[in-house]
C-alpha positions as CSV (number, residue, x, y, z in Angstrom):
1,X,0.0,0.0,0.0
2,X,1.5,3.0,-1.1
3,X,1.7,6.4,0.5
4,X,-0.9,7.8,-1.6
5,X,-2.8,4.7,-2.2
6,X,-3.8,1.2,-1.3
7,X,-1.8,-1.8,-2.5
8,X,-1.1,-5.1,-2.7
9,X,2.3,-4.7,-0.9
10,X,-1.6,-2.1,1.8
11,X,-20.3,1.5,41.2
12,X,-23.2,-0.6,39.8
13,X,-27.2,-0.2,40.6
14,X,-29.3,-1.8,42.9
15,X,-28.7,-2.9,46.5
16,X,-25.1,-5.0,45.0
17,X,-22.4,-2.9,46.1
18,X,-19.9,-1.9,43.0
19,X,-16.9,-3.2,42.3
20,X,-13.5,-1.6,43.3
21,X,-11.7,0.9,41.0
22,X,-8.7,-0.4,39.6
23,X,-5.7,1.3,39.1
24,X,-3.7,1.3,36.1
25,X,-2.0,-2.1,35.3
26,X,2.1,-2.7,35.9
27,X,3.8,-3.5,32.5
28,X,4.0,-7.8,33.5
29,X,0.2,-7.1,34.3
30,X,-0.2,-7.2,38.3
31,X,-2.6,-4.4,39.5
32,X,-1.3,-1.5,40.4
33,X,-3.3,-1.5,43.9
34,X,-1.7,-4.3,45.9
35,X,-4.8,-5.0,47.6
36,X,-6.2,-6.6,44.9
37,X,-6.1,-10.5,44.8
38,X,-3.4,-11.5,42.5
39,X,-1.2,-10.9,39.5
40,X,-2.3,-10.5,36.0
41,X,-0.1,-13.3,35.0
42,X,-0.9,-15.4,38.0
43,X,-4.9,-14.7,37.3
44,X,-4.4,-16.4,33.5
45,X,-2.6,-19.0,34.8
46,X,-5.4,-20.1,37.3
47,X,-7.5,-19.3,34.8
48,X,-6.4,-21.3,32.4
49,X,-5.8,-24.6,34.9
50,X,-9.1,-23.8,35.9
51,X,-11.3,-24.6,32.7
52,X,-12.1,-28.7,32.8
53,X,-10.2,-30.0,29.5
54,X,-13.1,-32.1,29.0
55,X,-13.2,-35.5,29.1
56,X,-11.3,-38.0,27.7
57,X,-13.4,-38.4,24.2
58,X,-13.4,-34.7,23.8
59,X,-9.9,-34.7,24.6
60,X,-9.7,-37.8,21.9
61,X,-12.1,-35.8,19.4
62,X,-9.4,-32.8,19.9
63,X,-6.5,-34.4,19.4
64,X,-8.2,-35.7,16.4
65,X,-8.3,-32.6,14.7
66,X,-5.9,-31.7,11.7
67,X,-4.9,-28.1,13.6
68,X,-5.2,-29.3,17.3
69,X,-2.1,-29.4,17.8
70,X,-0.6,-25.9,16.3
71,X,-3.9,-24.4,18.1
72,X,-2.6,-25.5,21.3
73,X,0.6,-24.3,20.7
74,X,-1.2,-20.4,19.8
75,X,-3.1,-21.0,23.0
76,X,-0.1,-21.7,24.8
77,X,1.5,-18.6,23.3
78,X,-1.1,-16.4,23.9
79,X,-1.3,-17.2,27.6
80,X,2.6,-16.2,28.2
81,X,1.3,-12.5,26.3
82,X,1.3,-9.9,28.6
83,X,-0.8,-8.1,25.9
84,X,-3.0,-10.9,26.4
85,X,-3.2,-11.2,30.0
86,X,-6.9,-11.0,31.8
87,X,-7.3,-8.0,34.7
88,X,-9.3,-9.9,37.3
89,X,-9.5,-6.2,38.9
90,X,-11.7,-5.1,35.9
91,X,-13.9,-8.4,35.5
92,X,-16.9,-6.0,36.5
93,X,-16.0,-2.9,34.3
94,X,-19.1,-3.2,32.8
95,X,-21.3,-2.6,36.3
96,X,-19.1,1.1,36.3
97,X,-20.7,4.4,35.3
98,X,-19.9,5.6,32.4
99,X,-17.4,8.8,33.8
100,X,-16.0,6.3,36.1
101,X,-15.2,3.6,33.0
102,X,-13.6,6.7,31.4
103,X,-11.2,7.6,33.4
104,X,-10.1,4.0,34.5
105,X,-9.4,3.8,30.6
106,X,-7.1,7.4,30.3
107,X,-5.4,6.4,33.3
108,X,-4.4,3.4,31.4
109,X,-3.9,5.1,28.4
110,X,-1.3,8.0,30.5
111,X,1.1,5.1,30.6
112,X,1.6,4.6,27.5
113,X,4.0,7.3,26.6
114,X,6.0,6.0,29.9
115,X,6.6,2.8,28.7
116,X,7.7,4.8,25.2
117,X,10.2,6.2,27.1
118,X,11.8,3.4,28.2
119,X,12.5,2.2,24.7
120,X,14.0,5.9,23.3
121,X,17.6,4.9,22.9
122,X,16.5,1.7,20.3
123,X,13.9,4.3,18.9
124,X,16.7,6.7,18.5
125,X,19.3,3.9,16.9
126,X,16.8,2.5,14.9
127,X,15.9,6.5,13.1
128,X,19.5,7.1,12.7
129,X,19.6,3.8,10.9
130,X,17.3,4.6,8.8
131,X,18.2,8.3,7.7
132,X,21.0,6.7,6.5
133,X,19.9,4.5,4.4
134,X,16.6,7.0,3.3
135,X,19.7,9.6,2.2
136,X,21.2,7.3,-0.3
137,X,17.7,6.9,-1.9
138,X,16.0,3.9,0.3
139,X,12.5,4.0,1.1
140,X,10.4,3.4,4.6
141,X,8.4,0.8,4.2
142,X,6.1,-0.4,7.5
143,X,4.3,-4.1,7.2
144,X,1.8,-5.6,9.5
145,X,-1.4,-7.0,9.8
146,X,-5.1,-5.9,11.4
147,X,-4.3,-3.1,13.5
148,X,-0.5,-2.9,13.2
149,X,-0.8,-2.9,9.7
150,X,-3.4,0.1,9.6
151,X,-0.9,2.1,11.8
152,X,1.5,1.4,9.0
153,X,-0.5,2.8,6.2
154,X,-1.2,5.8,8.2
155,X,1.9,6.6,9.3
156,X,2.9,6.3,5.5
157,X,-0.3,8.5,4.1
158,X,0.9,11.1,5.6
159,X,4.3,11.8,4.6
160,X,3.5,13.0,1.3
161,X,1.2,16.1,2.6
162,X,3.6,16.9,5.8
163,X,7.2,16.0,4.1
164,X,6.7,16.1,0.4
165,X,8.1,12.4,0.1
166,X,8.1,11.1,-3.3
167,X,5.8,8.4,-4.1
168,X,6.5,5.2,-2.8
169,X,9.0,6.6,-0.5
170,X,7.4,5.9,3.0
171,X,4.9,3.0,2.0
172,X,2.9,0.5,4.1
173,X,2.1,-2.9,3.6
174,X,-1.0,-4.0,5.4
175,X,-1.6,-8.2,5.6
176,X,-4.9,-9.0,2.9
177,X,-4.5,-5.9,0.9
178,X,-6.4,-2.4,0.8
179,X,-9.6,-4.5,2.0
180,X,-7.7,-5.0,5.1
181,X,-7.8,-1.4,6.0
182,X,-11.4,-1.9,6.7
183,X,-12.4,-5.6,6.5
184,X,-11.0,-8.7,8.3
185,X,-9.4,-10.5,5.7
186,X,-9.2,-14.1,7.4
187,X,-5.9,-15.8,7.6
188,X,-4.1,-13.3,6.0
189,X,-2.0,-12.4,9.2
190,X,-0.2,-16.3,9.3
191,X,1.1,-15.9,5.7
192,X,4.7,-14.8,6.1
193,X,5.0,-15.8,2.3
194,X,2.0,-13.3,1.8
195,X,4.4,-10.7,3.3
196,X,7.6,-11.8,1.1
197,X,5.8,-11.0,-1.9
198,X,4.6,-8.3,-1.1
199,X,8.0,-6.5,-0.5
200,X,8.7,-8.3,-3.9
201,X,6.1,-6.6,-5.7
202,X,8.2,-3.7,-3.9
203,X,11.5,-4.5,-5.7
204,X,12.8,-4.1,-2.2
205,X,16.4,-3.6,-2.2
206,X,19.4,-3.3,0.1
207,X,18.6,0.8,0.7
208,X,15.4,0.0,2.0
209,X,14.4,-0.2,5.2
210,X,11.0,-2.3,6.6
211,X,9.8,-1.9,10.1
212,X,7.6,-5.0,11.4
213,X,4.7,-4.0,13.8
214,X,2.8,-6.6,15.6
215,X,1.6,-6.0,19.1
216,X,2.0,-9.8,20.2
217,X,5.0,-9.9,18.5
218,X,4.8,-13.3,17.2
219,X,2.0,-12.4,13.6
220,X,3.8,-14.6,11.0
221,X,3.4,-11.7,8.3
222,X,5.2,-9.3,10.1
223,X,8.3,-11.7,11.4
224,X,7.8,-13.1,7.7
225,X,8.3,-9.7,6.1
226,X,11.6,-8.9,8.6
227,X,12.8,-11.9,7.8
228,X,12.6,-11.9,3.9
229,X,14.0,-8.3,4.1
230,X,16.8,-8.9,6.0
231,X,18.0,-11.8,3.8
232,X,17.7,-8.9,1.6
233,X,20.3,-7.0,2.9
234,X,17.6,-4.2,4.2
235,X,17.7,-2.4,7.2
236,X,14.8,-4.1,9.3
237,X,12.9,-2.6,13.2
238,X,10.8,-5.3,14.8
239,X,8.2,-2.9,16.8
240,X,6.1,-5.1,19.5
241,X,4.4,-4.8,23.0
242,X,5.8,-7.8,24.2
243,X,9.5,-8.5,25.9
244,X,11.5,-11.4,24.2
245,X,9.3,-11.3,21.1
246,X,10.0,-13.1,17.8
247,X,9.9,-10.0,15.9
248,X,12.5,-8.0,17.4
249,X,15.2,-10.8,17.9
250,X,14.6,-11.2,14.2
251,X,15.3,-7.7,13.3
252,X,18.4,-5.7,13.3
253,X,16.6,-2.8,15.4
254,X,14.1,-4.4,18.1
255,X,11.7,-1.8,19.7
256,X,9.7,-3.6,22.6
257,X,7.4,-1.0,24.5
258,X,5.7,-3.0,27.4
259,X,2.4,-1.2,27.9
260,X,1.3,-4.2,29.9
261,X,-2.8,-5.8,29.9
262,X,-5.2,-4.2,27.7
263,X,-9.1,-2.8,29.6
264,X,-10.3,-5.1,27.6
265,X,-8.6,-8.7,27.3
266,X,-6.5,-8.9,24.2
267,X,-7.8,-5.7,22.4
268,X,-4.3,-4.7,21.4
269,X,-6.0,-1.3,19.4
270,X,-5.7,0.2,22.6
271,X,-2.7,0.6,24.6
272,X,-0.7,-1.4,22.4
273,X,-1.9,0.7,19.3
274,X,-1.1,3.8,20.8
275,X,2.6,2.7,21.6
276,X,2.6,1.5,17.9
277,X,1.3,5.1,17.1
278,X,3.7,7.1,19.0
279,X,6.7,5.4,17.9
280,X,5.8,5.3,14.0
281,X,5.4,9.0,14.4
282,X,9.2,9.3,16.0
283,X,10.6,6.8,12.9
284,X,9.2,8.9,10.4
285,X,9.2,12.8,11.8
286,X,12.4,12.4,13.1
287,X,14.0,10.9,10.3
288,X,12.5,13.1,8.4
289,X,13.8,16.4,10.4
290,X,17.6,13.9,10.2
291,X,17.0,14.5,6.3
292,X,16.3,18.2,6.1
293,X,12.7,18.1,5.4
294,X,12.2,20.9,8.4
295,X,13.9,23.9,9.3
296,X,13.5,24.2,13.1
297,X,10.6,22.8,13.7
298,X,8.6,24.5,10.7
299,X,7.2,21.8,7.9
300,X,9.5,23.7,5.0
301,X,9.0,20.5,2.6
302,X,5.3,20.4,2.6
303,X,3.0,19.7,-0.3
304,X,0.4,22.3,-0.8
305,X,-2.5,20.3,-2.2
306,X,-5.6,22.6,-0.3
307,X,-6.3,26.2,1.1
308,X,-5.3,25.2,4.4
309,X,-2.0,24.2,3.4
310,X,-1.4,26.8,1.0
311,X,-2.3,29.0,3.7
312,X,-0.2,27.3,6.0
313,X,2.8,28.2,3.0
314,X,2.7,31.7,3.7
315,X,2.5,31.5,7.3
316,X,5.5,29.0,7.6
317,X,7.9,31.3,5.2
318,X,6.2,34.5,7.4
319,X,7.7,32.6,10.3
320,X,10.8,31.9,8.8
321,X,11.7,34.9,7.2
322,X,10.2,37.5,8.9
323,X,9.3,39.0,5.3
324,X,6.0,40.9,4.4
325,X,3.1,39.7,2.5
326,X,4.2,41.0,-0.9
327,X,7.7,39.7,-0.5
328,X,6.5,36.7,0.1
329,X,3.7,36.1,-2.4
330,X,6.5,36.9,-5.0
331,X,8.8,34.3,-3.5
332,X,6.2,31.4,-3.9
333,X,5.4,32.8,-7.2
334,X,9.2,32.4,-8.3
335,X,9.8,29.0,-6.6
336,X,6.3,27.4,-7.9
337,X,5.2,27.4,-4.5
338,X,8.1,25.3,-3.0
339,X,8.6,26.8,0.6
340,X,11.8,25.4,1.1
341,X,12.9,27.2,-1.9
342,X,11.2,30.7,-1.3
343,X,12.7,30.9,2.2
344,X,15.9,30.1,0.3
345,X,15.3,33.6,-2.0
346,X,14.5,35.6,0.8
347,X,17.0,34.8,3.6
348,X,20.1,34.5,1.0
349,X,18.8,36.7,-1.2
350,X,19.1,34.4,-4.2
351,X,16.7,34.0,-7.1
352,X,14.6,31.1,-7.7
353,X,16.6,29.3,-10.1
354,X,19.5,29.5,-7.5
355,X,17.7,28.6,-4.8
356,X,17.2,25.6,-6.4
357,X,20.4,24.5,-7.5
358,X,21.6,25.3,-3.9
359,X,19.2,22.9,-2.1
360,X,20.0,20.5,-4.8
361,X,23.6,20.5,-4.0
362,X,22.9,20.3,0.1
363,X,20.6,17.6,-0.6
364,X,17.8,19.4,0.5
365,X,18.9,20.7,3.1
366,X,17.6,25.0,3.7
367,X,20.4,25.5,6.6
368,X,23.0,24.2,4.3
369,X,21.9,26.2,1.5
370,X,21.6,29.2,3.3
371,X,25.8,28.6,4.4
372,X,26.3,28.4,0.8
373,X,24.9,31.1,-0.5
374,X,26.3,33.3,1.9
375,X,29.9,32.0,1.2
376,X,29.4,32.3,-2.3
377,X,27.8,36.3,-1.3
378,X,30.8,36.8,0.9
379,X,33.1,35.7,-2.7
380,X,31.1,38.0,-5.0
381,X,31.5,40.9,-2.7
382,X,35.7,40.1,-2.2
């Protein structure tokens, strides 16, 4: 799924008293009040020993089936999750005002950026990493499945507007296909050969760069897609919510940010996705400022493609210049609307032709452009 466009390679009523407010969940998944009975982890595990097995002809009848066994090996994988771990402390959410429900769920969500934290010297490893190979003409290229995959495509729709990235440049590649981004598409998420060929249909190359999301960290298409690139030669991050995942050892840059239990058992669009969010939005904005596509921390590179945006032109080259209206109507005007460029004209005082063969030369970058033309101003006037 391209940047622009899909693809293939896309307290409760009545005379019961209410239950107790839980606290936010620690990242292995034990309540965060001590008072409450038992561990997250320790909850599944009784849990778990505590649902019969059935009798011995079910237990026959099971072992009978042609997936029993890899399905007890999910199961089993799913119960050593901490994304998948149950909250016994919320088992009677649902008996909780709304208000109340509301902010159990953004005190959960206020430790997400926390557990972000934790992980910023692999976030900042794995962006360096990939400016590198983005500056000798690699692309970004995200792949994952359900949610994780949708984060992907996001993240990648929106270079274009913000950065003015060529097509193609920051892509996402979403498990099933554009129906994915709004559809289940069953089965699609085990397919790590569905994943190879889509980075084939890529031409993926040695330059590139593919970060696998998957909140478990174990979704065959996105280890299967870090995997194929790597044997590549491509850069590859493994982003997860789970320590010790499958994805990051399998990746050259593994980012593991332990948000800990879901509210709600297993749904991994909530904390997990936000972690997943945050992050993508570091990979891609700071790599983008690493390749010049700001100038301080105004969006010189973006595409104008609406009023707001052209509006939000001016206003950026007002910011960075200083300049009056006129001045800087007739520098858009000379630069066909490029703001990088127009800044260029007005702060070295170059016209737009110059300007651009200056930010061609600093490989689009205005603060080196602006050196040069003053060294070659400080020449003309010796």
């Amino acid at each position: 799924m391209t940047t622009s466009q899909p693809a293939t390679p896309l307290d409760s009523s009545g005379s019961q008293p209410g239950p107790a407010r839980p606290g936010p969940a620690q990242p292995d998944g034990s309540p965060s009040d001590p008072s409450q009975p038992g561990s997250a982890r320790s909850d599944t595990a009784r849990a778990g020993s505590a649902v019969p097995s059935g009798t011995a002809p079910e237990q026959d009848a099971a072992s009978s089936r042609p997936d029993a066994a890899r399905y007890d090996v999910l199961r089993h994988q799913l119960d050593t999750l901490t994304t998948e771990a149950f909250r016994s402390e919320l088992a009677q959410i649902d008996q909780l005002p709304t208000l109340e429900i509301a902010e159990i769920m953004n005190g959960e969500d206020s430790t997400v950026p926390t557990a972000v934290a934790a992980r910023l010297p692999q976030i900042a490893a794995a962006i360096d990493a990939i400016a590198a190979r983005m500056a000798r003409g690699g692309r970004l290229l995200y792949a994952g499945a359900g949610t994780a995959g949708r984060m992907g495509v996001l993240d990648a729709s929106e270079c274009p507007p913000t950065f003015n990235t060529a097509p193609g440049q920051v892509t996402g590649v979403i498990a099933g296909g554009p129906d994915a981004m709004v559809n289940s598409v069953e089965g699609a998420e085990d397919s790590p050969e569905m994943a190879a060929a889509d980075l084939d249909a890529l031409s993926l190359t040695a330059d590139d760069t593919v970060v696998g999301i998957s909140a478990s960290g174990r979704t065959p298409f996105a280890i299967g897609a870090v995997e194929h690139a790597r044997a590549r030669g491509a850069l590859t991050v493994g982003l997860s919510c789970n320590e010790g995942s499958a994805l990051a050892a399998a990746a050259e840059h593994g980012i593991e940010v332990v948000v800990g239990p879901e509210l709600l058992t297993g749904s991994t669009r909530l904390k997990a996705g936000t972690a997943q969010k945050l992050v993508l939005n570091m990979l891609s904005t700071i790599t983008m400022i690493r390749l010049g596509k700001t100038y301080g921390n105004l969006m010189v590179d973006l595409r104008a493609s609406n009023e707001k945006l052209r509006a939000r032109s001016r206003r950026i080259v007002a910011l960075a210049t200083g300049a009056p209206d006129d001045a800087i109507e007739s520098a858009l005007a000379a630069t066909d609307g490029e703001v990088k460029a127009a800044i260029l004209t007005l702060l070295g005082d170059v016209e737009g032709p110059r300007a651009q063969r200056l930010l061609a030369a600093s490989h689009g970058h205005l603060r080196a452009a602006l050196t040069a033309a003053a060294a070659d101003s400080s020449e003309g006037d010796a």
